[in-house]
Every structure is written in structure tokens, then in C-alpha cells.
C-alpha positions, 0 to 999 in steps of 0.5 A, spaced: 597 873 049 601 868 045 599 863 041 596 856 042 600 852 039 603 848 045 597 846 047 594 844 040 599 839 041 596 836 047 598 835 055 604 832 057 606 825 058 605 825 066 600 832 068 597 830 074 590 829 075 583 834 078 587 840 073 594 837 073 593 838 081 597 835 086 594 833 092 597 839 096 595 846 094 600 849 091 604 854 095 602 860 090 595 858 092 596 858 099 600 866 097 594 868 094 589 866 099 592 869 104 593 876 101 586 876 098 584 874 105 589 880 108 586 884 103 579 883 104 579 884 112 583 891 111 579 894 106 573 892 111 577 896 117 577 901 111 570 901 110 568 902 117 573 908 118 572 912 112 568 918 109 565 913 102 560 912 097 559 905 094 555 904 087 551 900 091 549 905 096 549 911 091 554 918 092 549 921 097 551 916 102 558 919 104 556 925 104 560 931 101 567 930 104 566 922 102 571 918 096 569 912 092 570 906 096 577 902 093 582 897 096 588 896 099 591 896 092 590 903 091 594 905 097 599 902 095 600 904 087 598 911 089 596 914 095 602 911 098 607 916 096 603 921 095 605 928 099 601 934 099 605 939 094 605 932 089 610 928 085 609 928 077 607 921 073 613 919 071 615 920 080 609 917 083 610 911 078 617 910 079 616 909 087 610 906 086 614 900 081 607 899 078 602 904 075 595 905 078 588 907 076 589 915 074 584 916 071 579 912 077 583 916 083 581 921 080 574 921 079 574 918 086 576 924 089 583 921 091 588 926 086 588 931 081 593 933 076 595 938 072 601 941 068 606 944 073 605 950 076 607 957 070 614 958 069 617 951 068 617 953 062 615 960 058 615 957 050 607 956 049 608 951 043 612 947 048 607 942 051 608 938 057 608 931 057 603 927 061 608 922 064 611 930 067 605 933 071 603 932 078 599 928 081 596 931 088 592 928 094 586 932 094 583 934 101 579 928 101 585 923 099 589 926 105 583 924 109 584 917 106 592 918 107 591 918 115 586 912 116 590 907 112 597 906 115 594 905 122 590 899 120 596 894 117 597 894 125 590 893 126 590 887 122 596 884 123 595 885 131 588 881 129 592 875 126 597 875 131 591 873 135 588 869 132 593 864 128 599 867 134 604 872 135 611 866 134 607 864 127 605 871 124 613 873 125 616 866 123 612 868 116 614 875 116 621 872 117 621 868 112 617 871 106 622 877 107 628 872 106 625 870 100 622 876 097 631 878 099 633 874 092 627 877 088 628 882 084 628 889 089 624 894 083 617 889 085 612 892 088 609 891 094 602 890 091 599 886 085 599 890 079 592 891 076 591 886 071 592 887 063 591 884 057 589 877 057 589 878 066 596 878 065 600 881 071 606 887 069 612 886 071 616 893 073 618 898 067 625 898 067 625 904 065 623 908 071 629 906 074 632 903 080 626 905 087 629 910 091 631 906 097 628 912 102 621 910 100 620 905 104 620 909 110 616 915 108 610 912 110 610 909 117 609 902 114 614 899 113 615 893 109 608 889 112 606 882 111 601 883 105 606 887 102 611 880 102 606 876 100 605 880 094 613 881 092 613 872 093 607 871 089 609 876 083 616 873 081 612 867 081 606 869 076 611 873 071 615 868 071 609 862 071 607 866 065 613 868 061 613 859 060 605 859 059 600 863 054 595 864 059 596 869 065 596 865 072 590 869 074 585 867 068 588 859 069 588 859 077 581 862 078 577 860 072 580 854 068 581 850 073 574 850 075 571 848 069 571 842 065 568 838 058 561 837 062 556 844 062 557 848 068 551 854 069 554 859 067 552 863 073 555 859 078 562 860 076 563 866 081 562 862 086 566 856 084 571 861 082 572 866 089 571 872 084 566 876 081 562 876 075 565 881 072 572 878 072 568 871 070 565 875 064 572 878 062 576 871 063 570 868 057 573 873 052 579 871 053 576 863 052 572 864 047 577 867 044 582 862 043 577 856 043 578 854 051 571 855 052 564 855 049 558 858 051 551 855 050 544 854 052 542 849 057 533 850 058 534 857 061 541 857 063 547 859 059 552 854 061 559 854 059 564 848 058 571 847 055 573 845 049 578 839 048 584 844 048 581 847 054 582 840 057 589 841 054 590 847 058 587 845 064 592 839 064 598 843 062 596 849 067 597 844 073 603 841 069 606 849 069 605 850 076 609 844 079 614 844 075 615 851 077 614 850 084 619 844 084 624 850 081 623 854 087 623 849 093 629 848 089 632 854 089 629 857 096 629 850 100 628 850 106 626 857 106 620 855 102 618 849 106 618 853 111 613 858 108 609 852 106 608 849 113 606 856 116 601 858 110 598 851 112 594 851 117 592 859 116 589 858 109 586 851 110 583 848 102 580 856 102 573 855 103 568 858 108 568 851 111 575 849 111 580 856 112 581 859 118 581 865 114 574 866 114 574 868 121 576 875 118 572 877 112 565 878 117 563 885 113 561 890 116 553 890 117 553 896 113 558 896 109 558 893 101 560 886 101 554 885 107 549 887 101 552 881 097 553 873 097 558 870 102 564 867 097 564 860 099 572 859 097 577 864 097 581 866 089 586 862 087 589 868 086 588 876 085 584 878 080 586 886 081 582 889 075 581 897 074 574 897 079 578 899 084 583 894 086 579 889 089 582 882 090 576 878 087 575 883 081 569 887 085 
């Protein structure tokens, strides 16, 4: 993360009020609430179909032939490209356009990966490198390949129902004539978050993606994966202009302010998790945008006066970023905005008609939990398996 020094010097003659918002959500947020919704709503499909253990349930749940319950994110960074005889590392990563969790996948009981087989080389002081093993589904992550595919027609049959066929396709057109302009090595999913929350954008290195692959999975380009492709040019290019990742100003800096707020209550006011809230803290603290104290029994947190610059300059950063892109894609981008409009509302339980798809399942994990009152502002993939709000 880089320095603050901008920010020391005060926001901007004219940043806008509420966090430099504008009155109307920004098209960012509207991408990443709606993919966060997709998300959630597929991941419950998956829960109901596949043989899973949770933390919460405990190992003994799903049985001897069950894998530790992940996101969407996973299929996409991983399981995706993955046939039964294997790819190396450096293969899977380069069809893939964004490494996964390997070590994660692995104790889940997704993958192994082990040297190539005796004979790629006979000198034993060669070592091989790790990027050159191969990585192969296990039995159970086969059994996890055929259940996820089927349900991106699940899901989208479900929103073409419930926010209607000619609008679900218009928005699919549209956001593939945007994601056309982008750089094509982008992945169809949000890479999981690194330092600082900071989004990665493809290693260069890996090469161009073989065009073959798109087809190789029976899914095609879907709507979550568009969604995706548009809200990552975004972030990266948000954050080559800001030294804070779009995750962490998006989701947490904009809900707090100079007047103590119960620490406590930051996942709610965010949409994610308590872990992340507690990761982005670090970051704060750190930089001092933030304090944390003692309120009575409550630790409370509050923002520095540099916090307050930031905050401003965030808002500042993502209109002037969105008058860039309206400028770039015109009506391509003004037509996405009137579709994801109506859709994703102002995100909240009470406001966003997307909440009609994330019920859980009665027994499935997030059932266990509080019921989020707003969507992220955008997704916190983190190593804990990929979830969009960082769970």
C-alpha cells in the first residue's frame, strides 16, 4: 500500500458530501451487489446439492465422501479448469488469469499435487519446481466439477423470472459489449484479495489465455462472470489512482465516521464479515485512518481527521473514475446503469430486490447466522474460501 501523503493534504475543493457520494449509487456498487447477490444465491443452490462439511456443522456432517464448503470463486479460480489427469501450476493459473487458494483446495479435498510422474526427469539432484507439478481434482472435487456447472442455469433462469427474461439478456449484452473493450487476460471472477485488500490484476507473464478454454466447461461466459470482468477493470484502475484498495474504502471506510461507532456493529453497517472488518482495522490503524477505544463496554472505532480525508477523497476518486468510464463506453454504460437500477435498489434487506434470492437454505450455514441488512459495496473474496462478504 502506498503512502498517504496525498491524503495528509487534505480532500479536494469540491468532493461531494455522505463520503464523496453522489446522490446515485455509483455503477461500481451496483456491479458488485449484484454479483455479491449472484453469488450468495448460487453458493446456496451448491449447498443443498453437495456432499459438504461447514466449520459451524463440524467434519461429521457431510460424511465420508464430503468437501469443505466453498464459493463460486473457487470453481472459477480452480475446479474449472481442472480435467482428471491434471494441469501443472503454472497451466491451471494461466486458464484461470488469477491464482486460487492451493493450499485451502487442498485440505478441503478438492485437489492434490504432487511432482510429475518418475521419468520427467532421471537426474535426482534436479528439483522440480512448484509452479511445474500437477494439480488434480480428487474424487470428491470431481463429484463438486458436475454439480457446479448446471446451476449457472439455475440461477439465471431464477432471475429471469423474477426481474424478467428481456431485461436479464439486455444486461448480459450489454456488459459483454463492455467487458469486449477490457483487457481479455481478466478473469471471470474477483481474484482473492492481497495485501492491503488490494485486487491483482493478471500476471503478464502466464501469457495470453488459450481462447479453447472458454468452451471447455459447458458454461460459457455467464452473467456473474461479466459482471466480474467490468468491476475489476474498475477496481484496478481505481486503485493504481488511490493508496487504498476499493475493497477497503468501499465497505469500510464509508460506513464509519469522526463520532464513535460500536465496533461491533461494523459488519452489519458493512454487508461483511467480522473477519474482514477485523483485517481492514489493521490496515486503518496502521495508516492512522482510524482509532479504536472503549466506549463503557463497547470498544468503538472512529475516524481520524485523515480518515475524514480519505473518506472524502474515495468518493471524490470513484466519480471522477465513473465520468471517465461514461465517457469511454456512453451509452453502453448508461444502459447497464438503467438495468442494474431496478435490480439491486439501494442494496438493503428492505430496498433491493435481490434479497428475494438469498433465503438460505433451512439448514445450510448462513441459516445459523444473522441475516445481512445490506449487501458489500463490494466483494470481500478473502482466502476463507472465496465468499463474497469475506465469511
Amino acid at each position: 500500500m502506498s503512502a498517504m501523503t496525498e491524503l495528509r493534504k487534505g480532500p479536494r475543493s469540491g468532493t461531494a458530501k455522505a463520503a464523496g457520494m453522489d446522490a446515485r449509487i455509483p455503477l461500481a456498487t451496483l456491479l458488485a451487489q449484484a454479483l455479491v447477490a449472484y453469488t450468495i444465491e448460487f453458493d446456496n443452490a451448491a449447498e443443498e446439492r453437495l456432499a459438504h462439511w461447514t466449520t459451524a456443522q463440524g467434519r461429521a456432517a457431510g460424511g465420508p465422501q464430503a468437501t469443505w464448503l466453498v464459493s463460486m470463486a473457487m470453481w472459477f479460480n480452480c475446479m474449472r479448469w481442472l480435467p482428471e489427469d491434471g494441469l501443472t501450476l503454472r497451466e491451471l493459473e494461466r486458464r484461470a488469469r488469477t491464482p486460487t487458494n492451493l493450499h485451502g483446495m487442498q485440505r478441503w479435498g478438492y485437489v492434490r499435487m504432487a511432482p510429475p510422474a518418475a521419468g520427467w526427469t532421471t537426474d535426482l539432484r534436479v528439483k522440480v519446481p512448484k509452479r511445474d507439478w500437477l494439480v488434480r481434482p480428487t474424487a470428491r472435487g470431481r463429484r463438486a466439477q458436475a454439480i457446479w456447472p448446471p446451476l449457472f442455469g439455475v440461477i439465471e433462469d431464477r432471475w429471469r423470472e423474477r426481474f424478467g427474461g428481456l431485461e436479464v439478456d439486455a444486461l448480459q449484452e450489454t456488459l459483454g459489449a463492455i467487458a469486449a473493450e477490457l483487457d481479455p487476460g481478466l478473469p471471470d471472477c474477483l481474484p482473492i484479495l492481497g495485501y492491503g485488500l488490494l485486487c491483482a490484476a493478471p500476471d503478464p507473464k502466464l501469457g495470453p489465455p488459450p481462447m479453447v478454454d472458454q468452451a471447455a466447461s459447458d458454461v460459457g461466459v455467464t452473467l456473474p462472470a461479466l459482471l466480474a470482468r467490468v468491476l475489476l477493470a474498475f477496481a484496478l484502475e481505481f486503485e493504481r489512482e488511490s493508496p487504498m484498495s476499493l475493497a477497503l474504502c468501499a465497505n469500510v471506510l464509508r460506513v464509519l465516521d469522526e463520532e464513535p461507532v460500536k465496533l461491533r456493529d461494523v459488519p452489519m453497517r458493512s454487508g461483511v464479515s467480522k473477519e474482514s472488518i477485523s483485517m481492514a482495522m489493521g490496515i486503518l490503524k496502521k495508516f492512522k485512518l482510524a482509532m479504536v477505544g472503549k466506549e463503557g463496554n463497547w470498544q468503538v472505532v472512529w475516524l481520524t481527521a485523515l480518515g475524514m480525508a480519505a473518506r472524502e477523497s474515495f468518493g471524490d476518486g470513484i466519480a471522477r473514475l465513473e465520468g471517465r468510464w461514461k465517457e469511454r463506453f456512453g451509452e453502453r454504460w448508461a444502459r447497464a446503469r438503467d438495468l442494474l437500477e431496478p435490480i439491486v435498489g439501494d442494496g438493503t434487506a428492505e430496498g433491493s430486490l435481490l434479497f428475494q434470492g438469498l433465503e438460505p437454505p433451512p439448514k445450510g450455514w448462513r441459516a445459523m447466522v444473522k441475516k445481512p441488512q445490506t449487501l458489500p459495496h463490494f466483494p470481500m473474496v478473502l482466502h476463507r474460501g472465496g465468499y463474497p462478504d469475506g465469511a
